[in-house]
C-alpha positions in Angstrom: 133.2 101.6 128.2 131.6 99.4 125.1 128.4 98.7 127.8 128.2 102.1 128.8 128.0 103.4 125.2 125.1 100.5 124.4 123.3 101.5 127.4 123.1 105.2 125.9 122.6 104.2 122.7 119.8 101.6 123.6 118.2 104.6 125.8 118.1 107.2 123.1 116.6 105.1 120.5 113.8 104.3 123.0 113.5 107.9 124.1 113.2 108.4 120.3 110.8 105.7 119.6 108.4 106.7 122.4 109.0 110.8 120.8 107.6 109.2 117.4 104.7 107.2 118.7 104.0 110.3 121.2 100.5 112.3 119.7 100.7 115.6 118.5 100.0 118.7 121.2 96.4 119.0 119.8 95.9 122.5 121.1 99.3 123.5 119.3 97.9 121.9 116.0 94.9 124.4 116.7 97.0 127.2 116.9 98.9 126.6 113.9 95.4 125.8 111.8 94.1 129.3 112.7 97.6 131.0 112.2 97.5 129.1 108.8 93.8 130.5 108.1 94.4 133.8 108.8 97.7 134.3 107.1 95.8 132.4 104.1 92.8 135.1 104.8 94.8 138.0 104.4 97.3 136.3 101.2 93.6 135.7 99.6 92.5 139.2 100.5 95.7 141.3 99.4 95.1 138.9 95.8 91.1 140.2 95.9 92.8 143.5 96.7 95.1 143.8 93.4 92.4 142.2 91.0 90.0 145.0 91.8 93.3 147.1 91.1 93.8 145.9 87.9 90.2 146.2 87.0 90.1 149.7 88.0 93.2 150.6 85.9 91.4 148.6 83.3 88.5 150.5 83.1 90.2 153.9 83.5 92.6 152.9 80.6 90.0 151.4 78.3 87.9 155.2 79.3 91.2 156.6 78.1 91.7 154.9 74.9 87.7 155.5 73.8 88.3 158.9 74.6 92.0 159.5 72.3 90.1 157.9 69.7 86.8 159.7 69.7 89.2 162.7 69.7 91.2 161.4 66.6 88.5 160.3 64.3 86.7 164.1 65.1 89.8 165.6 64.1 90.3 163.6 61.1 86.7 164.2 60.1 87.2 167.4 60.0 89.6 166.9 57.3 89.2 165.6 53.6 90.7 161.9 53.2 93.5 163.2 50.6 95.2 165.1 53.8 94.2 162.8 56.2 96.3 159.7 55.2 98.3 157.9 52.5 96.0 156.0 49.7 95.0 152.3 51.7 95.0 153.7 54.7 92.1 152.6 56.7 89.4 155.3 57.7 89.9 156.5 61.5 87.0 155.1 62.5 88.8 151.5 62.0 91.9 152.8 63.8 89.8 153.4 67.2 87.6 150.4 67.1 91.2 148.8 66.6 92.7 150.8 69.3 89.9 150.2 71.9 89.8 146.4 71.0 93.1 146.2 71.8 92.8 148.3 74.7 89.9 145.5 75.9 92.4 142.9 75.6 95.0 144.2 77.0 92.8 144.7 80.1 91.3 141.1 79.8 94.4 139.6 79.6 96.0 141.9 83.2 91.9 140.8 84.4 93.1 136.8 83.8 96.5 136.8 85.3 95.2 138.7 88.4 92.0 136.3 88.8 94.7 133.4 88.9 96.7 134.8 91.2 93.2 134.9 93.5 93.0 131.7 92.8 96.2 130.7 93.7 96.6 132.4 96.5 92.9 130.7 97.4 94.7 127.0 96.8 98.1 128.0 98.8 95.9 129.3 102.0 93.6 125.5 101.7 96.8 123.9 101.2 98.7 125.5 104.3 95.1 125.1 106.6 95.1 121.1 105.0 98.7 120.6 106.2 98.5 122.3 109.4 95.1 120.0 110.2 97.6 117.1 109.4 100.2 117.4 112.1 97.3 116.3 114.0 98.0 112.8 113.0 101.2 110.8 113.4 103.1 108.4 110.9 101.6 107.0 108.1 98.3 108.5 108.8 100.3 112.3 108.7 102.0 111.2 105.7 98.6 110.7 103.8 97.1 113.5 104.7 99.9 115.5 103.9 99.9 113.8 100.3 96.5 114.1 99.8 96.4 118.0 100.7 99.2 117.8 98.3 97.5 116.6 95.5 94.2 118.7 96.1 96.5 121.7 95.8 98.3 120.4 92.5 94.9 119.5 91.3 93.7 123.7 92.1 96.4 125.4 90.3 96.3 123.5 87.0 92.5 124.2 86.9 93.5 128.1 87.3 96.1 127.6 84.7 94.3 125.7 82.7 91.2 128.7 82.9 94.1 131.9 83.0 95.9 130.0 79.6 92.1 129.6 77.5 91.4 133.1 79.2 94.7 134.3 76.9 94.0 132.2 74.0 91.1 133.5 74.2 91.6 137.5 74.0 94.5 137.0 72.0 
């Protein structure tokens, strides 16, 4: 029984040797690199897609917000500054620059987070294409790319959170 058990044993770590050294299906590694680019196509264009979203919301709110106070300060113009508000109150005209600038950065701040999402989604889709160009490599040569598309992809996303954090310091 013992020699019949080495035999099988000595046959399927051969059969799996020769599966390790075997080269990748190179038209199958094509396949997957265009699946990989076109799902990263469409994950970068539904993030291009909710930026110009949020900018259009922006715009409209901003609109809004220059309108409410345009419509405030009139009204309170049209009254004397003893009805208008308590004594150290600031004039209206300093409540709707302060309301619109706060509006603005609001909509800066919505602007930044959904320009890093592009950006992130624009890393994820290299990344995915980088790793799927990889398989078409075997042992340590796989492994390097892999790292390597691993380290260009770290190397994206801190730059867009480094530029989405100053963005925020920034505004506010």
């Amino acid at each position: 029984m013992k020699p019949r058990l080495l035999i099988t044993l000595g046959a399927t770590a051969t059969l799996a040797l020769a599966a390790c050294t075997q080269a990748p299906d190179q038209a199958q590694v094509q396949r997957d690199v265009e699946k990989a680019q076109a799902e990263g196509q469409k994950k970068v264009a539904d993030a291009k897609a909710k930026l110009d979203q949020v900018n259009a919301e922006n715009r409209k709110d901003i609109v809004e917000t220059r309108i409410d106070a345009t419509s405030d300060a009139t009204k309170n113009a049209n009254t004397t500054p003893a009805q208008n508000a308590e004594p150290g109150t600031p004039p209206a005209n300093a409540s709707a620059n302060k309301d619109i600038a706060n509006a603005q950065n609001k909509a800066a701040k919505k602007a930044a987070d959904a320009q890093y999402d592009v950006e992130k989604a624009t890393a994820e889709a290299e990344y995915d294409v980088a790793v799927a160009r990889c398989k078409a490599q075997t042992g340590s040569a796989e492994k390097s790319c892999k790292d390597s598309a691993k380290t260009t992809y770290d190397s994206k996303i801190n730059q867009a959170k480094a530029k989405n954090n100053a963005n925020q310091h920034q505004r506010g």
